[in-house]
C-alpha positions as CSV (number, residue, x, y, z in Angstrom):
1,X,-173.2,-57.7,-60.0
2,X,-169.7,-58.1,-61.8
3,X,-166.7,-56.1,-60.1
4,X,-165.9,-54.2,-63.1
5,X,-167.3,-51.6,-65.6
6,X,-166.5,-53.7,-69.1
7,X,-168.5,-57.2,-67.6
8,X,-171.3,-54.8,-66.3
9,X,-171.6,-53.5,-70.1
10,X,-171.4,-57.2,-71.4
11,X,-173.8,-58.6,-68.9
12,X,-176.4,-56.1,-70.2
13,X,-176.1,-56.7,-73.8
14,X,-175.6,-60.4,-73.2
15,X,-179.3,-61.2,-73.4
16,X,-180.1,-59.7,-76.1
17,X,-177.4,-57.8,-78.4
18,X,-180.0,-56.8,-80.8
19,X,-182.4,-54.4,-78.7
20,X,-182.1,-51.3,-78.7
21,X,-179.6,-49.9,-75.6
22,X,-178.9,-46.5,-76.5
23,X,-181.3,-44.4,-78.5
24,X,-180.1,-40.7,-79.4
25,X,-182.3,-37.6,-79.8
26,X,-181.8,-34.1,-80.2
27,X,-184.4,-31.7,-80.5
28,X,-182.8,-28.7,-81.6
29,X,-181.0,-30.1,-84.6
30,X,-183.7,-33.3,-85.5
31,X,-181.2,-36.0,-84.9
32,X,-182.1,-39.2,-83.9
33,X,-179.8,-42.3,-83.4
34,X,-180.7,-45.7,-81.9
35,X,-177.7,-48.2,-81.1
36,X,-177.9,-51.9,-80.4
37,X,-176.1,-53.0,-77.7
38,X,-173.8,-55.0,-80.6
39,X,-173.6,-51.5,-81.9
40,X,-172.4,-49.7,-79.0
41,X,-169.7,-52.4,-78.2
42,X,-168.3,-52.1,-81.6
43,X,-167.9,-48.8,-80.9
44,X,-166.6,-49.2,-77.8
45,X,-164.3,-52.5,-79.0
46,X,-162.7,-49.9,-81.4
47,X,-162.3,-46.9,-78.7
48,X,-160.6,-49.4,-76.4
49,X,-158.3,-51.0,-79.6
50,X,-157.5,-47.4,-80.6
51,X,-156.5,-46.7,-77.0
52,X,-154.9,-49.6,-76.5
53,X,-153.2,-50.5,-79.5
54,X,-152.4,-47.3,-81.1
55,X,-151.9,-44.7,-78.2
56,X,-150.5,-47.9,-76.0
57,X,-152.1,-47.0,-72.6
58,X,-151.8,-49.4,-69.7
59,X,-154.5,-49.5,-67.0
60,X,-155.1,-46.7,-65.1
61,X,-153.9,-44.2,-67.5
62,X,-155.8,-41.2,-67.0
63,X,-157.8,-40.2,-69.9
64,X,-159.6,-36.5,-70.1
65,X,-163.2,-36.6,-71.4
66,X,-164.9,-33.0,-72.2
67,X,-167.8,-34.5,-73.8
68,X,-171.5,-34.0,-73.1
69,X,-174.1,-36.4,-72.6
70,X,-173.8,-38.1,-75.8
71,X,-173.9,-41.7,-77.8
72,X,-170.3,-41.0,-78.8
73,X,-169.8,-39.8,-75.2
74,X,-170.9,-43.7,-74.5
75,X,-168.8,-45.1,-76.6
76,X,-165.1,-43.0,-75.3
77,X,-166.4,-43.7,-71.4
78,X,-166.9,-47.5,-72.0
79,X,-163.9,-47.8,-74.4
80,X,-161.4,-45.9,-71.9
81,X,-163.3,-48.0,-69.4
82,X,-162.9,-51.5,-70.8
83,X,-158.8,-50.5,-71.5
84,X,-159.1,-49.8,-67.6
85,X,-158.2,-45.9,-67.8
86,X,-159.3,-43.7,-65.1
87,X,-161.5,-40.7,-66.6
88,X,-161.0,-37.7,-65.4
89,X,-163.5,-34.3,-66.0
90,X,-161.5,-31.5,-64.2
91,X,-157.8,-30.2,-66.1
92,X,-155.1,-31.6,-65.2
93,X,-152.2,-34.2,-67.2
94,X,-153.5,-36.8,-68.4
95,X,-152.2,-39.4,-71.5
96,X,-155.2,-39.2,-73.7
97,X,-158.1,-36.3,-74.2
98,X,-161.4,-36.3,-75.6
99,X,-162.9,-32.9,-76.5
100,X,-166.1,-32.0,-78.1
101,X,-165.6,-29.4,-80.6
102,X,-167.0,-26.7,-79.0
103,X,-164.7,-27.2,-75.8
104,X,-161.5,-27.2,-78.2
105,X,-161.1,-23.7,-76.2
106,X,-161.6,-25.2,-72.6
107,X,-159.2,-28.5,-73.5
108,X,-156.5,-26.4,-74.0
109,X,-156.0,-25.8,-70.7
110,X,-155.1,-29.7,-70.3
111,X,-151.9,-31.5,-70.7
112,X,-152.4,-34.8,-73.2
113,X,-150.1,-36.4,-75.3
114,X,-152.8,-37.7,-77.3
115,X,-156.0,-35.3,-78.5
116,X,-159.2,-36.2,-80.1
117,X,-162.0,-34.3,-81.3
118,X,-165.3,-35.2,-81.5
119,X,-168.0,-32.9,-83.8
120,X,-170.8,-34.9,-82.2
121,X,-172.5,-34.6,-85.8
122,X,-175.9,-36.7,-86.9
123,X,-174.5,-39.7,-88.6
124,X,-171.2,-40.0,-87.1
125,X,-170.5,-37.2,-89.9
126,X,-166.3,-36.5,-89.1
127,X,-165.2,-32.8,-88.8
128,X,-165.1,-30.2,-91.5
129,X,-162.7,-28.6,-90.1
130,X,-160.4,-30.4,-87.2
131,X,-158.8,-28.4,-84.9
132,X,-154.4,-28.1,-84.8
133,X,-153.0,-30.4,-82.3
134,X,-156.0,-32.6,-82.3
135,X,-157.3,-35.9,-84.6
136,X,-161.1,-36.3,-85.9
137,X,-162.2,-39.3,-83.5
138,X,-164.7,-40.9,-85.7
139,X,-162.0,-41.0,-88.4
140,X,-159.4,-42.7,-86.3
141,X,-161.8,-45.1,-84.4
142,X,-163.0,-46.3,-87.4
143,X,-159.6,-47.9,-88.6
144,X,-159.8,-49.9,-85.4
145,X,-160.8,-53.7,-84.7
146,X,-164.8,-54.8,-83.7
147,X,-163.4,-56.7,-80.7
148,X,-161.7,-56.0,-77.3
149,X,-161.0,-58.3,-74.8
150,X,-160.7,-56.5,-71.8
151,X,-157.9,-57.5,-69.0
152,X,-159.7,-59.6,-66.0
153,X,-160.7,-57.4,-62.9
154,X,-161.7,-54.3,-62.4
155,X,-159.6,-50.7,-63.3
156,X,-158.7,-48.5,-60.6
157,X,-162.1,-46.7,-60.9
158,X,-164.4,-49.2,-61.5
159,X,-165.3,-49.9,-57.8
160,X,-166.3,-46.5,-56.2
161,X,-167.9,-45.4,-59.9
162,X,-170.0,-49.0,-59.7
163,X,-171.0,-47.9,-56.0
164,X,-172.3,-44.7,-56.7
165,X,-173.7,-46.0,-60.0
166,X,-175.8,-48.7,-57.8
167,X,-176.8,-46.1,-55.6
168,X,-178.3,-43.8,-58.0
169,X,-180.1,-46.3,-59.8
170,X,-182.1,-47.0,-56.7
171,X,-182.8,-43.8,-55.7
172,X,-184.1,-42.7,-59.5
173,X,-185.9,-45.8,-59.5
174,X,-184.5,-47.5,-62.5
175,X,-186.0,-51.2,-62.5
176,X,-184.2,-54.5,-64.0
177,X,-184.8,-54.6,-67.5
178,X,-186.5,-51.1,-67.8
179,X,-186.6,-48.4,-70.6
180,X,-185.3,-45.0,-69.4
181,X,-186.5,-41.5,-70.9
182,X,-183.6,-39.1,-69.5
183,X,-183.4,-35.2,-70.1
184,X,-179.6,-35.6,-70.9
185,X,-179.1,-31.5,-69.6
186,X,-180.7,-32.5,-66.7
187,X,-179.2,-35.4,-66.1
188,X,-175.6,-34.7,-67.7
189,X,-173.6,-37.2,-65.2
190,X,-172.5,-40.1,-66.6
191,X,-173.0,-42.1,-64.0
192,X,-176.7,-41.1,-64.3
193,X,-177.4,-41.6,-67.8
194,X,-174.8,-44.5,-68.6
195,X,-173.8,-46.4,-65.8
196,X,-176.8,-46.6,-63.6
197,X,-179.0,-47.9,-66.2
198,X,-176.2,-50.7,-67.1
199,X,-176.3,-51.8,-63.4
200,X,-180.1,-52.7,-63.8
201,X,-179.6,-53.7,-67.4
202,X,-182.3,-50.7,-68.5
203,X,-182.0,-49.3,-71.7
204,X,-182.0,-45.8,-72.3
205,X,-183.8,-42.7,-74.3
206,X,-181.2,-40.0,-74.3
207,X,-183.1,-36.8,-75.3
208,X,-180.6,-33.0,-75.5
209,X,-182.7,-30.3,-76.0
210,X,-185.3,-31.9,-74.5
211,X,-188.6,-30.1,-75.9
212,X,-191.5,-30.5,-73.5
213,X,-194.4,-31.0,-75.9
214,X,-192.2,-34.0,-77.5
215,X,-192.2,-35.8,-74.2
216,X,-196.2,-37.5,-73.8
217,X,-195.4,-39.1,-77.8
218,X,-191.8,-40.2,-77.0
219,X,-192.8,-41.8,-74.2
220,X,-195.3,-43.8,-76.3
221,X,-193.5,-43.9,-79.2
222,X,-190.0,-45.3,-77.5
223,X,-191.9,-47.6,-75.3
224,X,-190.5,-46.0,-71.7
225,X,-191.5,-47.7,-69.0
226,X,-189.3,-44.8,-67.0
227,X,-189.0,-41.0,-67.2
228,X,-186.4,-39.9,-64.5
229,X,-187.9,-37.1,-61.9
């Protein structure tokens, strides 16, 4: 397996950029969104230019990231990830923080120079209302370049996050080439839902909200060959 999170991404896209990788549901609001793997790593291309190019981070930057299990969560990890930040989930100072909207609260605990909110709306829909001190991220991502080439190596991170993302593929029993129904509340670590299937180049069913008596059909329907315990 490569030594760093970006080529891990790559690797498992690299087959096939036009499955599906990353396929979105939530069953209290309806939504459903399926991404390509060429569609994710636009979005993540344009987190990592936005980071990069705008904001100016170096590697190992600490970024904040208050975000859920989410497709848009996907796209801030593996764009901070490929610019070689180092994520951080507890407050503390960081350069850069990423907020879900309903956290606004909770992130103002946090010390960042740079602050983006994300709605988390169906459609990539931006913010109706965006919070003082912060920018809409789907607004500002969206100005940003399709490609990223990431620096060679791993970040700071990548090693101990790629260990324990190896290690918890194994033991849910995530197979090469699988596809993986998760209960995103259940499973909310990102190193569960994100990276563990990368490692094994699974794809993923990311269900919030997960209702029960949807499960048997979406199974069927999305083709899981995996439902994690």
């Amino acid at each position: 397996m490569a030594d760093n999170i970006a080529r891990v991404f790559a690797d498992a896209i690299a087959t096939d950029p036009t499955r599906p990788l990353l396929t979105w549901y939530d069953d209290a609001s309806g939504d459903r969104t399926e991404l390509s793997g060429a569609t994710l790593a636009n979005w993540v291309a344009k987190t990592a230019n936005l980071l990069v190019d705008e904001v100016g981070l170096a590697p190992g930057t600490p970024a904040g990231v208050l975000l859920p299990a989410h497709w848009q969560t996907a796209a801030v990890l593996l764009g901070c990830w490929s610019a070689k930040l180092t994520v951080i989930d507890t407050p503390g100072e960081v350069d850069v923080l990423f907020a879900a909207a309903d956290r606004i609260d909770e992130a103002q605990s946090w010390s960042a120079d740079e602050r983006y909110a994300l709605g988390l709306a169906p459609l990539a829909l931006p913010l109706r209302q965006v919070p003082p001190g912060f920018a809409d991220y789907v607004v500002e991502v969206r100005r940003h370049g399709d490609h990223f080439t990431p620096q060679p190596g791993p970040g700071p991170a990548d090693a101990p996050l790629l260990a324990r993302a190896e290690a918890r593929a194994a033991e849910l029993g995530i197979e090469a080439g699988a596809r993986v129904l998760i209960d995103a509340d259940r499973y909310p670590d990102p190193v569960d839902w994100l990276l563990a299937p990368l490692t094994r180049a699974a794809t993923v069913v990311l269900c919030a909200n997960l209702d029960p008596t949807r499960l048997a059909t979406r199974r069927t329907t999305e083709k899981a060959t995996h439902t994690l315990p």
